[in-house]
C-alpha positions in Angstrom: 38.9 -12.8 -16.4 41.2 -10.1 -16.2 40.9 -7.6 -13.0 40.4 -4.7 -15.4 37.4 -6.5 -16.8 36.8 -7.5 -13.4 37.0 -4.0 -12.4 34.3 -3.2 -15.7 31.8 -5.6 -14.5 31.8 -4.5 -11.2 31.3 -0.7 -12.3 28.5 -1.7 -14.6 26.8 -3.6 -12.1 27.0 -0.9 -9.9 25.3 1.9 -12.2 22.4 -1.3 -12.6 21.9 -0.8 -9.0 22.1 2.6 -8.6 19.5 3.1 -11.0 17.1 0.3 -9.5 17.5 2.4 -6.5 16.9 6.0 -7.7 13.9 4.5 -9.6 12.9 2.6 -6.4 13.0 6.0 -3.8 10.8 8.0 -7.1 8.4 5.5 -7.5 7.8 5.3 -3.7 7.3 9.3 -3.2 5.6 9.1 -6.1 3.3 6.2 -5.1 2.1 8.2 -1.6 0.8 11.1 -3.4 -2.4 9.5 -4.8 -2.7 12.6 -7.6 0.2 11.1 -9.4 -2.2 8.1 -10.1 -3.9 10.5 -13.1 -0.6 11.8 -14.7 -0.5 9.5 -18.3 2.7 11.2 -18.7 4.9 10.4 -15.3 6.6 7.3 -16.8 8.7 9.8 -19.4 10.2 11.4 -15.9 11.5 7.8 -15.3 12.5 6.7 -18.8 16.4 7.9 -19.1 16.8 6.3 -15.6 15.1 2.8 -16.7 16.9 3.0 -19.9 20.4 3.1 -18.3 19.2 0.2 -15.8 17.9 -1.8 -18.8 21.0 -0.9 -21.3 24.0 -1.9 -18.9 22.0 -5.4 -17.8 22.3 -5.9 -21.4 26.0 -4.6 -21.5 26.3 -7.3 -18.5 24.3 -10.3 -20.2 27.8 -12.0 -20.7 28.9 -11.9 -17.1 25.2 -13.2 -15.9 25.5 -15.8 -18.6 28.7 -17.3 -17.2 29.4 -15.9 -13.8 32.9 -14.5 -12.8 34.6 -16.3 -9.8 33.9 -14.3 -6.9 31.1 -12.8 -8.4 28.2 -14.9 -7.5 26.1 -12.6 -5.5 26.4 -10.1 -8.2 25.5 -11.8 -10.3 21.8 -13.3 -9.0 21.4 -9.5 -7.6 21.5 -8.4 -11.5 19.6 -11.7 -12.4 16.8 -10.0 -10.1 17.0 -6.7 -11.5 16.9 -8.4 -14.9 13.5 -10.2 -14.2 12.5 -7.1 -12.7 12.8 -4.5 -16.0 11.3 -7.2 -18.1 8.3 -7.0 -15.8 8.3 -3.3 -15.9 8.6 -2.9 -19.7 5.3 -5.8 -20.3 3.5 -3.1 -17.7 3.7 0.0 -19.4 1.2 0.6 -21.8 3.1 1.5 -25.8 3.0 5.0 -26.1 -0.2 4.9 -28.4 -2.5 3.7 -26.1 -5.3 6.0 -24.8 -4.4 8.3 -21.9 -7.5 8.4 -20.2 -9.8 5.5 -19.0 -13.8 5.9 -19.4 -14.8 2.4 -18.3 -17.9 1.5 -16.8 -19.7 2.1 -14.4 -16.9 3.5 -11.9 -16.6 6.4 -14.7 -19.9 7.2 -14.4 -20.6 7.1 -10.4 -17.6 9.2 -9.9 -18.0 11.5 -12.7 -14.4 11.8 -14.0 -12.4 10.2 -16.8 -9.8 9.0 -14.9 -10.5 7.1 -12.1 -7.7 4.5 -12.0 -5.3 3.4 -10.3 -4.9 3.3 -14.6 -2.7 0.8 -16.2 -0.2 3.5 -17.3 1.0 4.0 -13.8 1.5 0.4 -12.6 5.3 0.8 -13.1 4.8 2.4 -9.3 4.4 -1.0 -7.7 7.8 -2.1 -8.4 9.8 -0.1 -6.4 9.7 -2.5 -3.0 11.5 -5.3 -5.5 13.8 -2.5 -6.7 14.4 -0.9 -3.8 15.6 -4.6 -2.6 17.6 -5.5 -4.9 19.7 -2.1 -5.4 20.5 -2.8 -1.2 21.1 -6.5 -1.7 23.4 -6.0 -4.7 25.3 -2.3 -3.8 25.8 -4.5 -0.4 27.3 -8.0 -2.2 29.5 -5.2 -4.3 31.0 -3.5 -1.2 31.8 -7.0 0.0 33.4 -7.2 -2.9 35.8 -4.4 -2.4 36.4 -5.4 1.1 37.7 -8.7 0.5 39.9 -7.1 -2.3 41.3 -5.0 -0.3 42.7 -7.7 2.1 45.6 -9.9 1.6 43.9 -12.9 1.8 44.1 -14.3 -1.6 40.4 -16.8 -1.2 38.6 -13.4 0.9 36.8 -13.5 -2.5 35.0 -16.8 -1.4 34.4 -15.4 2.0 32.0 -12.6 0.4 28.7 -14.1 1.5 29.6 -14.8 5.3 31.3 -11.1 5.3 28.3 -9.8 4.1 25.7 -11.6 6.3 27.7 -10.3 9.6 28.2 -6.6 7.7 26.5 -4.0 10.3 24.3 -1.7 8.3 23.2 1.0 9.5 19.2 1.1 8.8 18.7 4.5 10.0 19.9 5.9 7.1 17.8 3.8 4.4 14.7 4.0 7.0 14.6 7.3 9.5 12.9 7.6 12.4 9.8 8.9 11.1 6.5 7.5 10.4 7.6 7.6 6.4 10.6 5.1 7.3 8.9 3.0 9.6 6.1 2.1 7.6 8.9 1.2 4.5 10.9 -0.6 7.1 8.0 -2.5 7.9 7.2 -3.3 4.2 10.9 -3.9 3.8 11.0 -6.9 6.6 7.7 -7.9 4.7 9.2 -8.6 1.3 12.2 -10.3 3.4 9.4 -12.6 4.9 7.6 -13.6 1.7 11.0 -14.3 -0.3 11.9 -16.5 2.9 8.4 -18.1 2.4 8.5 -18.6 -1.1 11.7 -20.4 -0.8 10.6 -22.9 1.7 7.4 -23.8 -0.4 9.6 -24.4 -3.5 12.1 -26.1 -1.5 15.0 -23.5 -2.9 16.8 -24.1 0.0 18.0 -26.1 3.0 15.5 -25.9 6.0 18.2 -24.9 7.8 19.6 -22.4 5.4 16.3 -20.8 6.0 15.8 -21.1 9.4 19.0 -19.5 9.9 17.8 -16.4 7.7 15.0 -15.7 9.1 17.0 -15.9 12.6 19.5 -13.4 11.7 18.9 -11.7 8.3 14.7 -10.4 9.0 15.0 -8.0 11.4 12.0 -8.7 13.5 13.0 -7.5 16.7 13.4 -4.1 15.1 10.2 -4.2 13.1 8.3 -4.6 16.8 9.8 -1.8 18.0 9.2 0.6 15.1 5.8 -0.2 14.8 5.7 1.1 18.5 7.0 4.1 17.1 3.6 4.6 14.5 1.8 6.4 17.2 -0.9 7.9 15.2 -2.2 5.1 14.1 -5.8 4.0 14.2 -6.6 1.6 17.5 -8.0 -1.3 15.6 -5.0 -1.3 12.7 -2.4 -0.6 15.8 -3.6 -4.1 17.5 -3.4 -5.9 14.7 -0.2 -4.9 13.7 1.1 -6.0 17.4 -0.6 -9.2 17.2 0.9 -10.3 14.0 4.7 -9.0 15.0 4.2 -10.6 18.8 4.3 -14.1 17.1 7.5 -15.9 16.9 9.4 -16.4 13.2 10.0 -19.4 12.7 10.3 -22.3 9.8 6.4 -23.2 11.1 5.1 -19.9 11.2 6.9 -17.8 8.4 4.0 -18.8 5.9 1.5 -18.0 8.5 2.8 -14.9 9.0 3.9 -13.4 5.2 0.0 -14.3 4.7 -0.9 -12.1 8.0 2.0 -9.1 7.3 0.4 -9.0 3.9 -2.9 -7.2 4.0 -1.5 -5.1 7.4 1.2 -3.7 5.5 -1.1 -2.4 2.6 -3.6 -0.9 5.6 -0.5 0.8 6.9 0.5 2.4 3.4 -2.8 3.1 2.7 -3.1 5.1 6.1 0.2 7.0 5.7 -0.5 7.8 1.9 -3.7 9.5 3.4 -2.3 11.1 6.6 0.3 12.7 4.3 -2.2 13.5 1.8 -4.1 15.7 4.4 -0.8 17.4 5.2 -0.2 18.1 1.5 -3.3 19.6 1.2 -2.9 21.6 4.3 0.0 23.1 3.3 -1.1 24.1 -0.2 -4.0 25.8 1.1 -1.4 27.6 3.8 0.4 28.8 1.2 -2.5 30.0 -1.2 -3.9 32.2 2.1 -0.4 33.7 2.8 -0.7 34.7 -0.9 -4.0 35.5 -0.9 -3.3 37.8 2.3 -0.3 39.6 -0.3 -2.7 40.3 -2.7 -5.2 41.4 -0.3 -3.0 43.8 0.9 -1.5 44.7 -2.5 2.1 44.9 -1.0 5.0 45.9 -2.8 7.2 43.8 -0.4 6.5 40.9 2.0 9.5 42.1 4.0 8.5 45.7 3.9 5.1 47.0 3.9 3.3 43.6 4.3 5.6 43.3 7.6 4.2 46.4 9.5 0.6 45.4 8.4 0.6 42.0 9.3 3.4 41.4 12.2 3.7 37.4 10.7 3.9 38.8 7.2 7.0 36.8 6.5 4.5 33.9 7.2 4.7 33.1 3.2 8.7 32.1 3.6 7.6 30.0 6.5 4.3 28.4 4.4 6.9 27.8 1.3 9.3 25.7 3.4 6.8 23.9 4.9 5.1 22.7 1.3 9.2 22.1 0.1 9.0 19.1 2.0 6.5 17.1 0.3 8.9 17.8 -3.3 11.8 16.3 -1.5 13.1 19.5 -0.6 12.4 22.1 -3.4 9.8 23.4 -5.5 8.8 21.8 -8.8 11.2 23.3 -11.5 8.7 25.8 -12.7 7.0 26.7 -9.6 10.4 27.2 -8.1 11.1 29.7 -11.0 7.4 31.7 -10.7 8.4 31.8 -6.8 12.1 33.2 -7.4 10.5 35.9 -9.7 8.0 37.1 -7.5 10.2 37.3 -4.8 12.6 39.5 -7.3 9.8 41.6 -8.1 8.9 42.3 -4.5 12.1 43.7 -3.9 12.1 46.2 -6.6 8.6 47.0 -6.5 7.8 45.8 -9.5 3.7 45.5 -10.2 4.4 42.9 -11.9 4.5 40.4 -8.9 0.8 40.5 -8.5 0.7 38.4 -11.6 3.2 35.8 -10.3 1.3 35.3 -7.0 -1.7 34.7 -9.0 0.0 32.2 -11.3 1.3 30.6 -8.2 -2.6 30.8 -6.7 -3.5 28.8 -9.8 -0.9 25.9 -9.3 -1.8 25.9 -5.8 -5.7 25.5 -7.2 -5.1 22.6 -9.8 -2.4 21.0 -7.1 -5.6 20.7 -4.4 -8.5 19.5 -7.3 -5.7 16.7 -8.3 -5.2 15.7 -4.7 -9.1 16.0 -4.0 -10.1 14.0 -6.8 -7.8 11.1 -6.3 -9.0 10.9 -2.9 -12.6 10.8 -4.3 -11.7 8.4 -6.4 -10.5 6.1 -3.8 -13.3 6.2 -1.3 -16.2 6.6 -3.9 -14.4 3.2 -5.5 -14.6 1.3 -1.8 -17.8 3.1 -0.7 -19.7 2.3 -4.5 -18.4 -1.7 -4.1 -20.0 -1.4 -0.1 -23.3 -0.3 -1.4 -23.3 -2.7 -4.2 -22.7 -5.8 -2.0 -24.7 -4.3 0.5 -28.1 -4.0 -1.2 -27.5 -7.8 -2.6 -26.9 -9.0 1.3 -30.0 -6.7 2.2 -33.4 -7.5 0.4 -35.6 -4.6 0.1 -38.4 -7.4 1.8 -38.1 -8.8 4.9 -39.8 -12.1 5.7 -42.0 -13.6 8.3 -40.6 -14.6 11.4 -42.1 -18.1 11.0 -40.4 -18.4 7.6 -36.9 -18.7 9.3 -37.6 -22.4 10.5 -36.9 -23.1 6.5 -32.9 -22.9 8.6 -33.5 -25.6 10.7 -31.2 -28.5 9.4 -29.1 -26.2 6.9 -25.5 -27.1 6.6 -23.1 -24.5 7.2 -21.1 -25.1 4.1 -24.0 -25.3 1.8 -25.4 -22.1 2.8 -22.0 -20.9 2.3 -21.7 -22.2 -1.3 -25.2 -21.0 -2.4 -24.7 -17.5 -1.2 -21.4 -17.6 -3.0 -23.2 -18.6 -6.0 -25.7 -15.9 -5.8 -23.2 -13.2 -5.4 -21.4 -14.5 -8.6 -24.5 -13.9 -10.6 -25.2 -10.6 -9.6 -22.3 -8.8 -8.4 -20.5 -6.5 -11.2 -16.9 -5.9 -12.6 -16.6 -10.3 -11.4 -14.6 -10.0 -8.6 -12.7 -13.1 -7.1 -14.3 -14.8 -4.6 -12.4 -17.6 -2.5 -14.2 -19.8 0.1 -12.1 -19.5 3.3 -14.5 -21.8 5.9 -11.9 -24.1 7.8 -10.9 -24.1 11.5 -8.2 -21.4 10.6 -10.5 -19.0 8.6 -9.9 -16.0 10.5 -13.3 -14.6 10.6 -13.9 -15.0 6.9 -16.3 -17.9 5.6 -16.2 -16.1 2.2 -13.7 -13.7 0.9 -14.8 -11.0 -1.9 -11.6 -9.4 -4.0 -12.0 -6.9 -6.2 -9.9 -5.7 -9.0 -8.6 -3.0 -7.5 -7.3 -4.7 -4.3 -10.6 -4.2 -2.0 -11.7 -6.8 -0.1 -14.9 -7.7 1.6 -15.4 -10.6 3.9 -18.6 -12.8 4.7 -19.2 -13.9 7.8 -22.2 -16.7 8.2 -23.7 -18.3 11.1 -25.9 -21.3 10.4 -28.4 -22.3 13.0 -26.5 -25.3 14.6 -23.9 -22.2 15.5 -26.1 -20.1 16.9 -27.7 -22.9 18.9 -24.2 -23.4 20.2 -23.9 -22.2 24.3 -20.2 -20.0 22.9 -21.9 -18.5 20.0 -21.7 -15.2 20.9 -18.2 -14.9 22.4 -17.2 -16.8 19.5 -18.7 -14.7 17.3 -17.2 -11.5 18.7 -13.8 -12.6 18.6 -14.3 -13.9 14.8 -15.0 -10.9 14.2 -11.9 -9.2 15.8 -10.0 -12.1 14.3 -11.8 -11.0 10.5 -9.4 -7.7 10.7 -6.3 -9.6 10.3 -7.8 -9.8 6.1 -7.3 -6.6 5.2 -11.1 -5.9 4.8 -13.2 -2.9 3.8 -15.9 -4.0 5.6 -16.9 -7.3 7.3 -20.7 -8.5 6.7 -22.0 -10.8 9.4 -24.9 -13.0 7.9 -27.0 -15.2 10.3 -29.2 -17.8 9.5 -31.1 -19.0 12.7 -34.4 -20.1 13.1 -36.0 -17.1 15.0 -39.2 -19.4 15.7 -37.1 -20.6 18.9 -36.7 -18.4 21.6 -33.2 -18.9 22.7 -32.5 -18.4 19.1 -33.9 -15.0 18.8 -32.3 -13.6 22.1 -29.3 -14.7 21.1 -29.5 -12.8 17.0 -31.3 -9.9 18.4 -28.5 -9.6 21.5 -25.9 -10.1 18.9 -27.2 -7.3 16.7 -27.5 -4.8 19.4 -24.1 -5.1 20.7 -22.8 -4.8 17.0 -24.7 -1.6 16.7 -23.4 -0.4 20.4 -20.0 -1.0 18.6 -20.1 2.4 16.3 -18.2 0.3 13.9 -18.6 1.0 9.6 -16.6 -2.0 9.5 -19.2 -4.6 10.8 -22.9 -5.0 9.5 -24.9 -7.4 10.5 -28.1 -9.5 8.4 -30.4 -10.6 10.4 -32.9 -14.0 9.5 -35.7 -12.2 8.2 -33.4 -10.9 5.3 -31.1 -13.9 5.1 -33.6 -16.1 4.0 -35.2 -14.2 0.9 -31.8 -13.0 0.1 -30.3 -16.9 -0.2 -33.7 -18.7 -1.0 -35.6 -15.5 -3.1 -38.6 -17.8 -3.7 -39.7 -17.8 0.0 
């Protein structure tokens, strides 16, 4: 190949990349701000930037097919990006398919047409793979141009070791905010599970591995950013620490991407929500500056409205505050209502009254969009709570006496049947995966629901109870439970109350559960147990 075509590869490759990235960095902003969830239209924002990703890989298809020397790493970057778009284009629904979702029965208990996250934005979870591979394969292309520009004649073949020893500085993809922490963090994760996906499929050398997740994940500096997230809530804090205070290794690294997992969606989830209740604090900071205008019916914020109010130039401020959550600047249409009624201001024009209410009315739908996302998530978690939560708590207790019927019940029978009863009666069939081993975490039964919820079981059968550690062990599986990623951990014991010890032990149990102020635990006690998993009794 000659170096012009060289030269073309190289420069198509690089608009690939490019793309994969600027599609990565939308689809993330886009992705925090829960109200984007409901817009059918979003994807045509993003189409002319897929399309030129899609149309130079297949400018490129030649060069993948039969890779250039010195290429290589190019080359399986673009490979990535490949498999990538094909899995973006099977996840957006064709343009004729409805733009609304009505399905049953979340439609109905949240009473809105849209509760989602709907099909038509699923593009959205791509952009950790895409934001990977733009880095992996802009970085394999300036390695590129490094060794070219040497007068080694094999630095070509050298590309791989000059990349892996390349100092890049991270503070520019990742600041030092709670924003870039928390995609640095889900950055090291993807590293982590690529590592450990290559190990069970036996990709690579052990010690090819080894030695990447020695130098290439950057765990050190994922310990030390997570120090940085100081707002976050105790309980999702600790368990952050105690999964990044193990050692990587070639023994753990599975352990671990299974750990990282559900931790790294509990920190998004928290960081999408803290920055939704700035976002909504600034709109409504806005809308009161402007509501403060109108109620003053001033011809100029920087004239009358300043010797009324001394803060009048408070809207300026307000404006510059809500930029931030746009990247920087307004929308394209609010930006032009705002410039216009800051022109009319100045000339006095009375026509700036109706351009702060237009503005009031974006600031209204901007707030109901935000709000009923929101809704939509908790009512989704809390509606799947009370469903599992009225199965796992019969309306009828039983007798006291009736709890002997425990006496000489295996654990992992109880365990099966209760899973069995669930599957009959829960709705919208979640996935439900017995976990019961020595290394279960907390979790004798995990429920996962379509949407990415999960609820964990908990059961104690009367031989554990009778145990002398039952309840330190207890309180500690339930700690342990946490590192799953649950909504809400439900502690089911099935002890034969007839026996003293027994009872002190349940009824101590439950009390220092309650004395725990904690929505995440609930505890069954054996009086409910027993007509939930024998209904006959």
């Amino acid at each position: 190949m000659s170096k012009s075509e060289m030269d073309q590869v190289q420069e198509q490759a690089r608009q690939v990349f490019v793309a994969a990235g600027r599609l990565g960095a939308d689809f993330c902003e886009e992705s925090r701000s829960r109200a984007f969830y409901y817009d059918a239209s979003a994807w045509e924002r993003h189409k002319p930037m897929f399309d030129q990703m899609w149309n130079s890989l297949l400018q490129l298809r030649a060069a993948m097919q039969y890779p250039p020397l010195g290429l290589e790493q190019v080359v399986e970057q673009l490979n990535d990006a490949a498999r990538i778009a094909k899995r973006m284009r099977a996840a957006i629904l064709p343009q004729q398919a409805p733009a609304s979702w009505t399905g049953r029965p979340i439609g109905v208990v949240l009473g809105v047409t849209n509760p989602g996250p709907p099909q038509f934005t699923s593009y959205m979870e791509f952009f950790p793979d895409l934001n990977t591979v733009a880095e992996r394969g802009l970085r394999a292309l300036h390695g590129i141009a490094q060794a070219s520009s040497t007068e080694d004649p094999f630095a070509l073949l050298e590309i791989e070791r000059a990349a892996d020893t390349e100092d890049f500085t991270l503070i520019n993809r990742f600041p030092n905010t709670a924003e870039g922490h928390v995609r640095f963090l889900e950055f090291v994760y993807l590293e982590i599970r690529e590592q450990a996906d290559a190990l069970r499929a036996g990709k690579y050398t052990h010690a090819s591995i080894e030695n990447q997740l020695r130098q290439g994940v950057k765990w050190s500096e994922a310990k030390r950013r997570a120090q940085e997230l100081s707002e976050l809530p105790a309980a999702l804090a600790q368990t952050l620490a105690s999964v990044l205070n193990r050692t990587l290794d070639l023994g753990t690294v599975a352990q671990i991407e299974e750990l990282l997992k559900p931790v790294v969606r509990a920190l998004r989830d928290f960081l999408e929500r803290h920055r939704s209740a700035q976002l909504a604090a600034a709109l409504k900071a806005v809308r009161h500056e402007l509501e403060i205008w109108n109620s003053l019916n001033s011809p100029s914020e920087s004239g009358y409205l300043l010797e009324r109010v001394p803060k009048g130039h408070r809207l300026h401020g307000a404006i510059a505050a809500l930029q931030v959550f746009f990247g920087g600047t307004l929308p394209r249409q609010v930006a032009g209502h705002w410039r216009k009624f800051l022109e009319l201001t100045r000339s006095d024009d009375e026509d700036a009254e109706s351009e702060a209410e237009w503005l009031i009315t974006w600031l209204d739908g901007e707030l109901r969009k935000l709000g009923t996302a929101l809704k939509a998530s908790d009512s989704q978690a809390g509606e799947k709570s009370k469903v599992l939560e009225d199965l796992l708590w019969p309306s009828d207790a039983c007798a006291i006496a009736l709890t002997a019927r425990f006496r000489g019940q295996a654990h992992d029978a109880l365990v099966e049947r209760l899973q069995t009863i669930l599957d009959k009666q829960l709705p919208d069939r979640p996935r439900m995966t017995i976990l019961q081993s020595l290394q279960d975490r907390g979790c004798d039964l995990l429920i996962e629901w379509r949407d990415g919820t999960k609820h964990g079981i908990q059961l104690k059968s009367n031989f554990d109870i009778e145990e002398k550690t039952f309840t330190g062990t207890t309180i500690v599986q339930m700690q342990d439970s946490r590192q799953h990623g649950l909504a809400k951990l439900y502690v089911v014991f099935c002890g034969d109350l007839t026996s003293q010890s027994n009872r002190q032990k349940v009824r101590s149990i439950l009390s220092r559960m309650s004395a725990m102020n904690d929505p995440y635990l609930l505890g069954v006690p054996p009086e409910r147990a027993l007509p939930l998993l024998f209904p006959a009794t």
